[in-house]
N, C-alpha and C positions, 0 to 999 in steps of 0.2 A: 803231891799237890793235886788238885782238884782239877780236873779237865775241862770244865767250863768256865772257873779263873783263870785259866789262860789263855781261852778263847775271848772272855772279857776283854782281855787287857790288851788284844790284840787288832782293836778293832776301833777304828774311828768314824765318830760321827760330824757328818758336815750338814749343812742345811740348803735342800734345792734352791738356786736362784729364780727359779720361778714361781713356784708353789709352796715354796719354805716347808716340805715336805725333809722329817730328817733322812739321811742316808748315810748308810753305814758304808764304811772302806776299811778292808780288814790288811791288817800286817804290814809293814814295810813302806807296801805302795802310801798307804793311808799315811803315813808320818811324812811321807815326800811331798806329798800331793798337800797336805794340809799347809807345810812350811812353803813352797812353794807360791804361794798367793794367786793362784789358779783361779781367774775371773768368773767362769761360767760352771757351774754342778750341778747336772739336773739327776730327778728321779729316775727310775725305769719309767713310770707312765709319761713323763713330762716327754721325755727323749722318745716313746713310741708314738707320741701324741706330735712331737716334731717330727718325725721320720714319716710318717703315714699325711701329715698335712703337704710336706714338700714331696711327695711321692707322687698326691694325688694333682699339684698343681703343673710337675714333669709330665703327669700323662694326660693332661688338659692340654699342655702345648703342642702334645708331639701328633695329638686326636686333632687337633685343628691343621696341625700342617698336614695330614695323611686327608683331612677332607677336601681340604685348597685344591691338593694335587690328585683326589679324586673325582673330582667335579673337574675342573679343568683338561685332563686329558680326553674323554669324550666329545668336551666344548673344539679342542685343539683335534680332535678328528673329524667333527664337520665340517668345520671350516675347512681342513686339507680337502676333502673330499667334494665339497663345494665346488673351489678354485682349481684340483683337476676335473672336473666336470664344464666346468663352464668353461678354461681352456682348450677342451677336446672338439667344445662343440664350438668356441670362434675357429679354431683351426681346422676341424672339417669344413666346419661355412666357406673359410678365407681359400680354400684348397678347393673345391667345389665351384666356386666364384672364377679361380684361376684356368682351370679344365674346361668352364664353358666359354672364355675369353680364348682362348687356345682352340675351339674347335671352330669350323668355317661355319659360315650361314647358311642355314638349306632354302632352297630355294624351292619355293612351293611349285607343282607340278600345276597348277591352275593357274598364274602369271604368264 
């Protein structure tokens, strides 16, 4: 027997659900898969054309969260560095303020 009649006969074709592009499914699988009533068949290009569309919309989301959070941690270190800045300087004022309350009055040597 002829080696590509058996290859033939081995071999089913279904038709993409997207692209009505036919597609071949060889041996065994192809008989299950056909009988099966299997809703979705796509090509090779329809499926790298779906694979590469949902790839590029995963690294749109993930490029947006990584800029939120890169834009925001230098925002989230001025402001700390702000708020300890201006607390050092009311707390030396307020510490300053208490030391010259604490020291006597001098009494000027011309009175």
């Amino acid at each position: 027997m002829d080696e590509r009649l058996v290859w033939a006969m081995s071999v089913f074709t279904l038709r993409c659900s997207s692209c009505g592009k036919a597609v071949e499914i060889p041996g065994r699988f192809g008989f299950k898969f056909k009988n099966s009533g299997a809703g979705r068949l796509l090509c090779q290009q329809c499926r790298q054309t779906s694979f590469l569309k949902a790839r590029r919309e995963q690294l749109d989301r993930d490029i947006g969260k990584q800029t939120l959070l890169r834009r925001s941690a230098p925002a989230a270190a001025l402001v700390i560095t702000f708020a300890v800045t201006a607390g050092l300087v009311w707390w030396h004022q307020v510490q300053s303020d208490r030391l010259q309350d604490a020291l006597p009055e001098r009494v000027s040597p011309s009175q």
